[in-house]
N, C-alpha and C positions, 0 to 999 in steps of 0.2 A: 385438284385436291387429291385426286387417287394415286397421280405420278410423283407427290411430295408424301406421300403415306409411304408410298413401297420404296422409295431413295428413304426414307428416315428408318424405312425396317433393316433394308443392306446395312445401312453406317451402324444397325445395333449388332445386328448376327453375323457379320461378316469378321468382326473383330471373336466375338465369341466362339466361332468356328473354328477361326487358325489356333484360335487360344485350346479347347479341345484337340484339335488333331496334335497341337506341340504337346500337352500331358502326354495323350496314347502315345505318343513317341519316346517319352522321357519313362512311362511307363514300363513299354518294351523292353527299353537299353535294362531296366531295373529289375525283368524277371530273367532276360537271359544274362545278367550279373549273379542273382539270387540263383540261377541254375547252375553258374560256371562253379560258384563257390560251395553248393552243396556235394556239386560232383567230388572237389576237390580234401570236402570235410569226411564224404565216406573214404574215400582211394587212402587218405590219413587214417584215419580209424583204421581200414584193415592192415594198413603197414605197422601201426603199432601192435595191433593185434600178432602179425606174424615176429613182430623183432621180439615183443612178450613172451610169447612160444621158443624163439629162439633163446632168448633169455634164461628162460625156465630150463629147457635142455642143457646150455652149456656148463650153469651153473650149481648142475647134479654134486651134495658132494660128495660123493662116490668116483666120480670124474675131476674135482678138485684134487680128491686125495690122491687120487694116482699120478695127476699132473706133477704136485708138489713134491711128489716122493722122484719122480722122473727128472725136475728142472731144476728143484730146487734141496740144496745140503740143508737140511734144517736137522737141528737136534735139539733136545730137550735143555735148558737153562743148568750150567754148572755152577755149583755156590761157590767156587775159582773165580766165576766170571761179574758178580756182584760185587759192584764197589761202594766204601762209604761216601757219601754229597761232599766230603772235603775235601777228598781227592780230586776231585776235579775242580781245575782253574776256572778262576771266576774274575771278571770284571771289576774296578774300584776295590782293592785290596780286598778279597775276597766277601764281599759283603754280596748276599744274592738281592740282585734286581728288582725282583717280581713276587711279591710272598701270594702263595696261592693259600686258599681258603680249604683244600681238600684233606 
């Protein structure tokens, strides 16, 4: 009677055992995942933080304006250089395409 008590306890806790130790295990793999990836959530956060800052710096426009004056010929719009909408060719005997609402 007592050696058919303790075989019927192993056949319950024996499966319930492996079954625990496989969770802790699935566990683990799941916190040092949930570590890999928060590692990787700050090391993000401060690289946006520094491209931010960089952002902020290059895009002084005080530093725009000198660029532009440096690289770029811009001058202010000639009423020479404004044309009527007829003047330019158009598709299907000049009928425009696309009537916008603005």
């Amino acid at each position: 009677m007592r050696s058919t008590t303790i075989v019927t306890w192993i056949i319950f806790i024996l499966p319930i055992a492996l079954g625990l130790f496989y969770v802790k295990h699935v566990v683990a793999n799941l916190e040092t995942d949930l570590t890999s990836l928060n590692k990787s959530i700050k090391s993000d956060k401060e690289e946006i933080h520094v491209l931010t800052a960089e952002w902020t710096y290059l895009s002084r426009p005080e530093r725009v304006k000198q660029l532009s004056a440096k690289y770029l010929d811009l001058a202010p719009t000639k009423s020479t250089q404004i044309a009527d909408i007829s003047q330019i060719p158009m598709a299907n005997d000049g009928a425009i395409l696309v009537q916008s609402n603005y």
